[in-house]
C-alpha positions as CSV (number, residue, x, y, z in Angstrom):
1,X,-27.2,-54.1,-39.9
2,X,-24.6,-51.9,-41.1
3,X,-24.4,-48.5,-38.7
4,X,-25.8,-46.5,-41.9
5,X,-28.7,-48.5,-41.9
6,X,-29.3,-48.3,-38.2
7,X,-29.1,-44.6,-38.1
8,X,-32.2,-44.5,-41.0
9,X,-33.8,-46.9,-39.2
10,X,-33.8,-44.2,-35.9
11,X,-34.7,-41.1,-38.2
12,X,-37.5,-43.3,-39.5
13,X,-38.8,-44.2,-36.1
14,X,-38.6,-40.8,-35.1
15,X,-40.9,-39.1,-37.6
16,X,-43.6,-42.4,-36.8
17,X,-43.6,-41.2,-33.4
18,X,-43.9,-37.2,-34.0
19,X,-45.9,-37.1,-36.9
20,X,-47.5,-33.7,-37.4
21,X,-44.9,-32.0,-34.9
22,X,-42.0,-29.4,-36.5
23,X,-39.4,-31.3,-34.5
24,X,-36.6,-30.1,-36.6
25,X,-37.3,-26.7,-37.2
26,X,-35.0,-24.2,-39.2
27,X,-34.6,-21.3,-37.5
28,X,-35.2,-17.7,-39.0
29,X,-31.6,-17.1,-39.6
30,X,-31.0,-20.1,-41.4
31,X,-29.2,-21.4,-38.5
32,X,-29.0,-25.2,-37.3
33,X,-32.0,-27.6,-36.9
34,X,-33.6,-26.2,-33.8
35,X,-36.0,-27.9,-31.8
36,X,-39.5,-26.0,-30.6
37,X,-40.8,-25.7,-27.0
38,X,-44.0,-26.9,-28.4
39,X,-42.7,-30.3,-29.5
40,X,-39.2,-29.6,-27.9
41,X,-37.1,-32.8,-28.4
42,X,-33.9,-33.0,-25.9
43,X,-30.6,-34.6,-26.6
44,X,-28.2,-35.6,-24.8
45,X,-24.9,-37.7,-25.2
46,X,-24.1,-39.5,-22.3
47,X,-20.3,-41.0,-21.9
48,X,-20.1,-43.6,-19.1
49,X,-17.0,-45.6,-17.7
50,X,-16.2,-47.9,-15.0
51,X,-13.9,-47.7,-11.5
52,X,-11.0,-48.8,-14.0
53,X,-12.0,-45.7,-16.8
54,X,-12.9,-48.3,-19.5
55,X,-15.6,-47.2,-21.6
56,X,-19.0,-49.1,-20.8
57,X,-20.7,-50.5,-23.6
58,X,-24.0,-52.5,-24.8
59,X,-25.5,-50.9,-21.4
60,X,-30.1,-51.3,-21.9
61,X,-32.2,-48.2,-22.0
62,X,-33.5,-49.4,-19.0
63,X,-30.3,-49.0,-17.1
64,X,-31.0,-45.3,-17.7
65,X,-32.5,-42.8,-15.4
66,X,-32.8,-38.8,-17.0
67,X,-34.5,-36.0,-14.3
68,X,-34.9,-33.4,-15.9
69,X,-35.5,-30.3,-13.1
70,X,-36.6,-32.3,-10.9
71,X,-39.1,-34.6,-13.4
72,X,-38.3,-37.9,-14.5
73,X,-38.6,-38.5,-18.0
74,X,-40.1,-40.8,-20.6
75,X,-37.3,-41.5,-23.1
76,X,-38.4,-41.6,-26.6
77,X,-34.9,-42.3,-28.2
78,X,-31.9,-44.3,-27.1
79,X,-28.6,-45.2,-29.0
80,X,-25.9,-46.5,-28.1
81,X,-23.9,-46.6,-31.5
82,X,-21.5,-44.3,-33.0
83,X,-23.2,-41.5,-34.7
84,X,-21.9,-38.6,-36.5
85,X,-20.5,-35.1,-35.2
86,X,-19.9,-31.6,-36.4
87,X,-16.7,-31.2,-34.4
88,X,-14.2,-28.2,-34.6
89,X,-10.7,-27.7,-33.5
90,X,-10.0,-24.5,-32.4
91,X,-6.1,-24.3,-31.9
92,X,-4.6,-21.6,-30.2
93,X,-1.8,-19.7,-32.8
94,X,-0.6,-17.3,-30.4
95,X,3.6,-17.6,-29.6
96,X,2.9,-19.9,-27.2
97,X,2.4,-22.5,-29.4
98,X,5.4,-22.5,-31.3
99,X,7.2,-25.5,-29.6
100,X,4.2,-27.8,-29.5
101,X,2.7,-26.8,-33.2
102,X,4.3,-30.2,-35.2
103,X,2.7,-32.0,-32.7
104,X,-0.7,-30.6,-33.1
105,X,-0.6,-30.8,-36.0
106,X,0.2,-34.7,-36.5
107,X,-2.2,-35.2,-33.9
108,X,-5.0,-33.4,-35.3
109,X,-4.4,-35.5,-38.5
110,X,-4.6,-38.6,-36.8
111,X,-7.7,-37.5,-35.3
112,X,-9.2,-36.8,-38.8
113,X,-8.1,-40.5,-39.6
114,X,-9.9,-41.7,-37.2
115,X,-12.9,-39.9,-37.5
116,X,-16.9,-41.1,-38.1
117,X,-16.8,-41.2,-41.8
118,X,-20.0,-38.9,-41.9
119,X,-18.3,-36.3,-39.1
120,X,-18.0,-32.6,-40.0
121,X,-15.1,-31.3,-39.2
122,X,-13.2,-27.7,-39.4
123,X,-10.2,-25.8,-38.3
124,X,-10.2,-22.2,-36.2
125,X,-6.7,-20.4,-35.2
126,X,-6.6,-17.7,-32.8
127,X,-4.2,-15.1,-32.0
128,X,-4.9,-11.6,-31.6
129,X,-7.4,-12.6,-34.6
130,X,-9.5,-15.5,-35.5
131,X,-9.1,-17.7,-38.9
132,X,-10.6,-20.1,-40.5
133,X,-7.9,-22.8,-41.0
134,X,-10.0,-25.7,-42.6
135,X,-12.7,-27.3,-43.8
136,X,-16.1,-27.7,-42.8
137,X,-15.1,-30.7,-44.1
138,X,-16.7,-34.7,-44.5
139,X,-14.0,-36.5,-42.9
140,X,-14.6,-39.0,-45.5
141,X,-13.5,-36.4,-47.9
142,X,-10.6,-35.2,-46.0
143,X,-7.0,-35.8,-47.6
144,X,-4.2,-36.3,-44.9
145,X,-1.6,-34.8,-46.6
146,X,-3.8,-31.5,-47.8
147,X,-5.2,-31.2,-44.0
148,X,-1.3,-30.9,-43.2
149,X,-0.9,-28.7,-45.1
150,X,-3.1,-26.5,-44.7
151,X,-2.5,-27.1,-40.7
152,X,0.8,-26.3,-41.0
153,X,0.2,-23.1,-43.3
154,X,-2.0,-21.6,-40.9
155,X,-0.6,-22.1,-37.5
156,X,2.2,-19.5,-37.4
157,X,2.7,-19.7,-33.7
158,X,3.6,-15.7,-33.5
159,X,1.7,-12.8,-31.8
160,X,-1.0,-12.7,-28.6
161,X,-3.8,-14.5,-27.6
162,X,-7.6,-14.0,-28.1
163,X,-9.1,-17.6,-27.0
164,X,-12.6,-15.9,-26.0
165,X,-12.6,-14.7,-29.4
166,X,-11.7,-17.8,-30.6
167,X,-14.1,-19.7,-28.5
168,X,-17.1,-17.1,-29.9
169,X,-16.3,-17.8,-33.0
170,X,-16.3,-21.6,-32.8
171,X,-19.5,-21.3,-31.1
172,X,-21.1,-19.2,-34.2
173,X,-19.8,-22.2,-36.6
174,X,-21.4,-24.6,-35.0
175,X,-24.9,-23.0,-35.6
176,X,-24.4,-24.2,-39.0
177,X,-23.4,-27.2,-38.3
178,X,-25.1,-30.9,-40.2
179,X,-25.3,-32.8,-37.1
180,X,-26.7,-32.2,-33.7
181,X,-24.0,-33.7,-32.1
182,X,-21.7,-30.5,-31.4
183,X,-17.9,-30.8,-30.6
184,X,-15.0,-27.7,-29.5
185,X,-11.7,-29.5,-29.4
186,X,-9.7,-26.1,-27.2
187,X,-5.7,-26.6,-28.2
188,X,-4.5,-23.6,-25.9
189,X,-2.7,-22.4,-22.6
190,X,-5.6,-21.2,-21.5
191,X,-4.3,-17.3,-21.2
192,X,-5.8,-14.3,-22.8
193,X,-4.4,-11.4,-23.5
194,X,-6.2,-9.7,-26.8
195,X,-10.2,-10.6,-27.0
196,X,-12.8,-8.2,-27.4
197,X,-14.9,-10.8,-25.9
198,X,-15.4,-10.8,-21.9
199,X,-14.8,-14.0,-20.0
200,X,-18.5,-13.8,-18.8
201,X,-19.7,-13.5,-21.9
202,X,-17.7,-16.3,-23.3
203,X,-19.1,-18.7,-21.0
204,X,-23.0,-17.8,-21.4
205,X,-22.6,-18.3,-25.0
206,X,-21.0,-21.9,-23.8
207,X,-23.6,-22.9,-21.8
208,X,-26.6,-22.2,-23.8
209,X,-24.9,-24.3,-26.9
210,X,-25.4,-27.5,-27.8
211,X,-21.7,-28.2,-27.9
212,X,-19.3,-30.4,-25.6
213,X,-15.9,-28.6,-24.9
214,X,-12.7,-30.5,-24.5
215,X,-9.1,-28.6,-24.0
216,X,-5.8,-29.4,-24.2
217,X,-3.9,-27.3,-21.6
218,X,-0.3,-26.9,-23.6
219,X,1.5,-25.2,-20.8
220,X,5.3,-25.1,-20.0
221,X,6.1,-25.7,-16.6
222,X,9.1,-23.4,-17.2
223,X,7.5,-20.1,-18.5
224,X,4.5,-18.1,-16.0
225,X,1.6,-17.8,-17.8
226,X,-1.7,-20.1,-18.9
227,X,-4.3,-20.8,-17.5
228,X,-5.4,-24.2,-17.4
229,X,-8.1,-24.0,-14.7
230,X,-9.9,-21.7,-17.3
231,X,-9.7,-24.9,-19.1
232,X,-10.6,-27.2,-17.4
233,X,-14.4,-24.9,-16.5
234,X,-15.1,-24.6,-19.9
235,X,-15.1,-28.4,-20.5
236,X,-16.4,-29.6,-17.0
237,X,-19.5,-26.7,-18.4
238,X,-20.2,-28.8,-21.1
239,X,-19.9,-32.4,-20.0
240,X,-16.3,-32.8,-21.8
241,X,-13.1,-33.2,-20.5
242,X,-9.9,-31.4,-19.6
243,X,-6.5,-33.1,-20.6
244,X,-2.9,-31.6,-19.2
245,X,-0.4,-33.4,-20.7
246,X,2.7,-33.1,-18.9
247,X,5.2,-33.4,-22.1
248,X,4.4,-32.3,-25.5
249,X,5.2,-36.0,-26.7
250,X,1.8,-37.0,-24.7
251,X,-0.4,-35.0,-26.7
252,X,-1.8,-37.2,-29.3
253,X,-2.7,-39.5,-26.5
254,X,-4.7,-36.8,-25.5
255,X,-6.2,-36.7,-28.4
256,X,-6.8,-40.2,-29.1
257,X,-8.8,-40.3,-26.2
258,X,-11.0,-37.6,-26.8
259,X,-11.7,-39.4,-30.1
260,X,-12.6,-42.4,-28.4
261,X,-15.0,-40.7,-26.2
262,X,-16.5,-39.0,-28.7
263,X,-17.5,-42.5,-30.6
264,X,-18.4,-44.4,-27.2
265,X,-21.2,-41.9,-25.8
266,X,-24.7,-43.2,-25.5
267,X,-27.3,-40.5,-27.1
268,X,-30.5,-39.8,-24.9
269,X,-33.7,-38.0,-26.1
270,X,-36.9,-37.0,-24.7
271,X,-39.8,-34.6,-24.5
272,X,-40.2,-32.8,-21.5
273,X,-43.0,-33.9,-19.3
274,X,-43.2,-29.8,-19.1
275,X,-42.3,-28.4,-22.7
276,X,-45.9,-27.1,-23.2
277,X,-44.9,-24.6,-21.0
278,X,-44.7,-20.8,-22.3
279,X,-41.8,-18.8,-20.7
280,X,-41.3,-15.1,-21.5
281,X,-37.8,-15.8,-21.0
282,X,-35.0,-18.6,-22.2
283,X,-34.4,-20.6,-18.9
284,X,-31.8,-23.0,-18.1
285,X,-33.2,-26.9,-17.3
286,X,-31.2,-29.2,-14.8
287,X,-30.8,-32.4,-16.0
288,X,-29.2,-35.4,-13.7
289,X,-28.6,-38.7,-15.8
290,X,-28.5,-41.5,-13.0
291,X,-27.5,-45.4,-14.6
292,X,-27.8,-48.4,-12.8
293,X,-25.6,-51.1,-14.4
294,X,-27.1,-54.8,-14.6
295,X,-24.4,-56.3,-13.1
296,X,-24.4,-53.7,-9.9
297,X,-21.0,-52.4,-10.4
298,X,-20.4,-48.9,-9.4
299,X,-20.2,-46.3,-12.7
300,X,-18.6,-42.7,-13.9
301,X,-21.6,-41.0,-15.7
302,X,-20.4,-37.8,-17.6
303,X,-23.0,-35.4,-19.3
304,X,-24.3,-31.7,-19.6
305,X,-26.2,-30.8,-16.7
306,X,-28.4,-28.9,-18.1
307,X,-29.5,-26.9,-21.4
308,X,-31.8,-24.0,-22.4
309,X,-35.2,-24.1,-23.8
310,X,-35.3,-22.5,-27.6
311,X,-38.8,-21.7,-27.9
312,X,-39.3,-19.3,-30.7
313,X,-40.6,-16.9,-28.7
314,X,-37.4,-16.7,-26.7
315,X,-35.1,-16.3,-30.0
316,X,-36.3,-13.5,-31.2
């Protein structure tokens, strides 16, 4: 069955089980698919690797364990193939950048190569402003050489640095995005020195999205500055990882294994045992994802720990 087929087959099985519940509700703005605290469907993507860091594959749905504050749950979907992504690179343009900026850009382009034919994806640069580099864009659709291009048009590498801005406005793109699976690729130092937005304020917005955060810390050892532990929060927040390459030459390693990370996560769904449940305000769930391999070898489970509820009532 080819991996087209497989992902029909899933939407298919998915309506059978919820007929007659708005699962995948538009919002009132005209946002993304939202899903209702009435019928409210959970997602999750769940990366798992061994002592060694290998990737785990072909683990059983029964090898899975979700709580989900404090509950456990009854899963009602479980993949373990490759499925499509929105996923945007947001890629600092401040002056910082200027000795690492061909090597973004061939690394982003090999990214885009490499991509889920059926992934979204888009370009944000950030300065003391935010632009819109790229796309959104079916990778399928996307030509190398014009994504070079247009890479290498738009990252100047001059000015200061607004990354919270930059982070906001990734966040807003992604409320549009095709696919529920939700990916920030952060190509930055880490500083910030020319945002409106606050640091606090960056963060909430972080946690209550659907999207998983991974940064690139591009930070010379020889110039003060940067902040990569800022970094490294804002993906260990999300369930993604931080990367530090120590030479500029390493980055599209870096890269190359955030796309392999990406394609190997397992995706998780259920209904909370508890999502008849009225609040008057939007409150955060903890979720613990707990697998036991077949075999009984020890394993690295990586996920978000938690998301909020979006009840209708709680986004107005």
């Amino acid at each position: 069955m080819t991996r087209e087929a497989l992902v029909m087959k899933t939407i298919a099985m998915l309506a059978v089980l919820f007929t007659g519940a708005s699962l995948l509700a538009r919002d009132e703005r005209g946002g993304q698919p939202t899903f209702r605290s009435n019928a409210e469907l959970v997602v999750l993507h769940v990366s798992i690797r061994d002592r060694g860091g290998h990737y785990v594959a072909d683990l059983p749905q029964e090898a899975f364990t979700v709580i989900d504050d404090g509950r456990p749950q009854q899963l009602t979907m479980f993949s373990a193939e490759d499925v499509p992504a929105s996923i945007g690179f947001l890629v600092d343009n401040s002056n910082s950048m200027r000795p690492s900026r061909d090597r973004v850009v061939a690394a982003s382009v090999a990214f885009a190569k490499s991509a889920h034919p059926q992934d979204e994806i888009f370009v944000l640069t950030f300065n003391e402003a935010v632009r819109a580099a790229f796309g959104p864009m079916e990778a399928a659709k996307i030509d190398p050489a014009a994504f070079a291009r247009a890479m290498n048009q738009a990252i100047v590498a001059r000015g200061m640095t607004a990354i919270y801005d930059g982070l906001a406005a990734g966040l807003s793109r992604l409320e549009q995005a095709r696919h529920t699976r939700q990916v920030l690729i952060v190509v930055s130092d880490g500083d910030d020195n020319a945002s409106h937005e606050q640091l606090d304020d960056v963060m909430r917005k972080v946690r209550e999205s659907d999207a998983t955060v991974y940064t690139i810390a591009l930070i010379d050892p020889l110039v003060r500055g940067g902040d990569a532990g800022f970094l490294r929060r804002l993906a260990r927040s999300t369930g993604g990882e931080a990367y530090e390459p120590r030479r500029v030459e390493d980055m599209p390693d870096a890269f190359d294994k955030i796309a392999k990370d990406i394609r190997s996560a397992y995706t998780l769904a259920w209904t909370p045992l508890n999502s008849g449940e009225q609040a008057a305000d939007r409150r955060r769930h903890t979720v613990r994802v707990y697998v036991h391999a077949p075999d009984g070898r020890p394993l690295h489970v990586r996920a978000r720990d938690g998301y909020f509820d979006n009840s209708r009532e709680s986004r107005q």
